[in-house]
C-alpha atoms as one frame of an Amber mdcrd trajectory, in Angstrom:
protein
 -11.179  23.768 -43.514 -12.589  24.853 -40.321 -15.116  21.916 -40.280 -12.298
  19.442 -40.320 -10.230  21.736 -38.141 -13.264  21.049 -35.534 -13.422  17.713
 -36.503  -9.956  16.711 -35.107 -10.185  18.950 -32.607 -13.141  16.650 -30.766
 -11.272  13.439 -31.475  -8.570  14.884 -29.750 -10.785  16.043 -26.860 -12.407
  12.867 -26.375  -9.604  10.704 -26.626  -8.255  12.687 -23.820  -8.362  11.691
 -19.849  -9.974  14.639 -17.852  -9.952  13.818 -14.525 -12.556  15.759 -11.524
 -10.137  16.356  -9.391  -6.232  17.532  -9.102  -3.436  15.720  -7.846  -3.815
  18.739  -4.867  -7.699  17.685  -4.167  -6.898  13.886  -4.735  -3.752  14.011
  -1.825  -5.448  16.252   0.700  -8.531  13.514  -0.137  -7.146  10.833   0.764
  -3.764  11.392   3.036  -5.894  11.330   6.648  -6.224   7.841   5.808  -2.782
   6.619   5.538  -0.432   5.902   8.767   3.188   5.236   9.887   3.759   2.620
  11.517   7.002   1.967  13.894   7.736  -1.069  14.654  10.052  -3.034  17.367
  11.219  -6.398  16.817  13.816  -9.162  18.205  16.780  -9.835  15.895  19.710
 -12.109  16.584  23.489  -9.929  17.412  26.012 -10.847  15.176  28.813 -12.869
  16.467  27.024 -13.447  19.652  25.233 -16.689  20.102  21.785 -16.789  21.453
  21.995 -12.889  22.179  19.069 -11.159  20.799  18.420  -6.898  20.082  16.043
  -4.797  19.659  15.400  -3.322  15.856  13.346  -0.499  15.254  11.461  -0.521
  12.059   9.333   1.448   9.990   6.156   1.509   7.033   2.835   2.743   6.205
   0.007   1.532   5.874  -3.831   2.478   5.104  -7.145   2.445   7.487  -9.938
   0.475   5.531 -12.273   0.300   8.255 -13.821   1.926  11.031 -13.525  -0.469
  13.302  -9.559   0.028  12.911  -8.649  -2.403  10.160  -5.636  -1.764   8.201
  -3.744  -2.931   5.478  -0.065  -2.798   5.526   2.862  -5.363   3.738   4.199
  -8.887   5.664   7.673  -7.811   5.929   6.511  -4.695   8.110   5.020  -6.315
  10.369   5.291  -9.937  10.231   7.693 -10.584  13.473   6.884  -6.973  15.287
   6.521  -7.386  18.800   5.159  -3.618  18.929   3.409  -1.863  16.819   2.753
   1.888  17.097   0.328   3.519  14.601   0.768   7.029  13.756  -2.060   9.517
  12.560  -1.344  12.642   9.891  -2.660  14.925  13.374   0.193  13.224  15.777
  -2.357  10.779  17.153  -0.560   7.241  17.777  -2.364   4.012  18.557  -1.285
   0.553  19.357  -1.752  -2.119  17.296  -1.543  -6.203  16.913  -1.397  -8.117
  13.669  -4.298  -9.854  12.910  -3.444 -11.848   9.691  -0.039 -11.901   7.574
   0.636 -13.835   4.140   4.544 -13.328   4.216   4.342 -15.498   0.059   1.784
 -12.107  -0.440   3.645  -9.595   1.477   0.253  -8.761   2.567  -0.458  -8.166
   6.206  -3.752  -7.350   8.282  -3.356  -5.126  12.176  -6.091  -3.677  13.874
  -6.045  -0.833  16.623  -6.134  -1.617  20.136  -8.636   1.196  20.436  -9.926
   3.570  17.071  -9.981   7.339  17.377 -12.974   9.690  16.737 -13.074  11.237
  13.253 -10.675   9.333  10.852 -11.177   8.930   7.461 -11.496   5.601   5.590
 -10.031   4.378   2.506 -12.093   3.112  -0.131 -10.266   0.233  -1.710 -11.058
  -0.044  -5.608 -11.177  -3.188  -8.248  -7.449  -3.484  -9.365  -8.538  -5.456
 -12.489  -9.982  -2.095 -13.844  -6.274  -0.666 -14.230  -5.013   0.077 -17.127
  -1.190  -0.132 -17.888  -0.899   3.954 -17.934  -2.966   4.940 -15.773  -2.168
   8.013 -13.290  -1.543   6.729  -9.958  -0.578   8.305  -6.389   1.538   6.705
  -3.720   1.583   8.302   0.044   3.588   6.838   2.540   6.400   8.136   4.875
  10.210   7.484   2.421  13.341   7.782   4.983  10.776   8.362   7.435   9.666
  11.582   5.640   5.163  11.218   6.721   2.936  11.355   4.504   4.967  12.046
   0.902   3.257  12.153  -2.004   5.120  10.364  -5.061   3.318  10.450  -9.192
   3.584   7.833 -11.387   1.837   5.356 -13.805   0.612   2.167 -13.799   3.788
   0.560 -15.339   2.814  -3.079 -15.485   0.806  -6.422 -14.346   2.559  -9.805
 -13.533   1.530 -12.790 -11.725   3.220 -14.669  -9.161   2.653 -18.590  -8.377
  -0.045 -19.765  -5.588   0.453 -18.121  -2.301  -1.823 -20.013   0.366  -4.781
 -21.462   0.838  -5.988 -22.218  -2.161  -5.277 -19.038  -3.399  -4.088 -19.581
  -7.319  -2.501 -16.045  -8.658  -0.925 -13.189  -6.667  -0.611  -9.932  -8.727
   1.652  -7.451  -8.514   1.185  -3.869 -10.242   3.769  -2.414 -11.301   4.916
   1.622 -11.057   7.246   3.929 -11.422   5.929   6.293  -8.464   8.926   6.693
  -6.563   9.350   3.655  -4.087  11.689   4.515  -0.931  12.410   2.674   2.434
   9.572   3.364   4.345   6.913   3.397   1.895   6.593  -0.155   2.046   2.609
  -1.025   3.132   1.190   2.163   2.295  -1.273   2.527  -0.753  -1.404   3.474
  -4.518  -4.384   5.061  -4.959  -6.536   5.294  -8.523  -7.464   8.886  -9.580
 -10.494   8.162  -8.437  -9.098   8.054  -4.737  -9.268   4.325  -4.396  -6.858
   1.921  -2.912  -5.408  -0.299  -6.017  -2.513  -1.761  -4.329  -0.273  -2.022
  -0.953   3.470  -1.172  -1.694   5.641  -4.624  -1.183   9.361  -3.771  -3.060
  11.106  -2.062  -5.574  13.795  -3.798  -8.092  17.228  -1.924  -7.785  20.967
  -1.961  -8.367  21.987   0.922  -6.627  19.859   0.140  -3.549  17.421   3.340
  -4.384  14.787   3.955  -6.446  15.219   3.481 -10.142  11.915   3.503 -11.734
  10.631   0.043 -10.714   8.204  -0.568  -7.912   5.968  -3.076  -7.346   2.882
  -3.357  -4.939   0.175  -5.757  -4.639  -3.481  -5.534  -6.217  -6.113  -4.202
  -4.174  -8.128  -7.671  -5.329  -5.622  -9.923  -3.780  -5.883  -8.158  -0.209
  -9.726  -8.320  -1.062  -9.517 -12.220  -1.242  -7.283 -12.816   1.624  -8.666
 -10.341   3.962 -12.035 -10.052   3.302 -14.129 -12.575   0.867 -11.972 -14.826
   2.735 -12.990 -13.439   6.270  -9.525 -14.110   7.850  -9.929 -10.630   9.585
  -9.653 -11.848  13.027  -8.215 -14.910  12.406  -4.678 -16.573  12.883  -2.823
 -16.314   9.019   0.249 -16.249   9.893   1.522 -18.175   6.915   6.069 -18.505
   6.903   6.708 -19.447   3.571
């Protein structure tokens, strides 16, 4: 009896995920690395013809570089006029958009100027997710910096072409808890790699109710980087 006691006991221990590191380690890991961003854009006054306002806005996005590359969502950024980057230590930077895919919701800025000791994202291989995986996603809800939120990998689905060749867009789904304001941060893996950049939630009330949706880490790799339209003019309106 106590053989086969043992016996399950193992195939219950391996079938198990043990992970190095808490959720703790894995936010204080990786949080230096993700920003607020507050944006200011033009939008038209209603019931005024040709009169035009100023609209603040706000997101999050990630640092992937240290040259001051980071990855944020379209619809954060894609018509700011300014763009003020905000560090976890209260640093804030300036900051122009480099490349946006508004079909992608995928959008690239870049510092005017990087500060001394920041820490870089890694970004991961989204096609190694599994649909229940553990994920994190930081980013700053109601304009609440830096929350944490803990979900799963909920889901995968594909999208039609997006640009430039491009043939399938993926989105990932979760049920991390998705708020205004989160939009263009990251879902990290357990690992403490960037799988995806948060684009939208699906919702009745107008909250969160279980359903988020970001894009794979492997479709910012294409656009942004195997591509090499950092620095180049991707501004694509569709």
């Amino acid at each position: 009896m106590k053989k086969i006691f043992l016996a399950l006991s193992l195939i219950a221990f391996t079938g198990s995920v043990v992970y190095c590191q808490t959720v703790a380690e894995l936010y204080k890991q990786v949080s230096p690395a993700v920003v607020v961003l507050y944006t200011q854009e033009k939008v038209p006054v209603p019931g005024l013809k040709q009169e035009m306002a100023t609209a603040d806005g706000l997101g999050s996005g990630v640092l992937v570089s240290d040259e001051g590359d980071i990855l944020t969502a379209a619809h954060v950024v894609h018509n700011a006029e300014h763009i003020m980057v905000s560090f976890p230590d209260g640093v804030k930077v300036s900051a122009k958009v480099i490349g946006s895919v508004v079909a992608a919701d995928l959008a690239h800025i870049k510092l005017d100027w990087m500060p001394e000791g920041r820490t870089i994202a890694k970004i991961g291989d989204s096609d190694l997710a599994n649909i229940g995986d553990d994920v994190i996603v930081i980013g700053a809800p109601y304009g609440i910096e830096r929350s944490l939120s803990v979900g799963h990998l909920s889901g995968r689905h594909l999208k039609e072409s997006i640009s430039d060749g491009f043939s399938k867009m993926e989105l990932l789904q979760t049920d991390a808890a998705i708020n205004k304001g989160n939009s263009g941060g990251p879902m990290f893996n357990m690992n403490g790699e960037v799988v995806g950049i948060v684009s939208h939630i699906l919702t009745e009330s107008g909250g969160f109710e279980g359903i988020g949706f970001v894009v794979s880490s492997n479709v910012a790799v294409k656009l942004f980087i195997e591509k090499r339209h950092f620095g180049r003019d991707l501004k694509v309106c569709t």
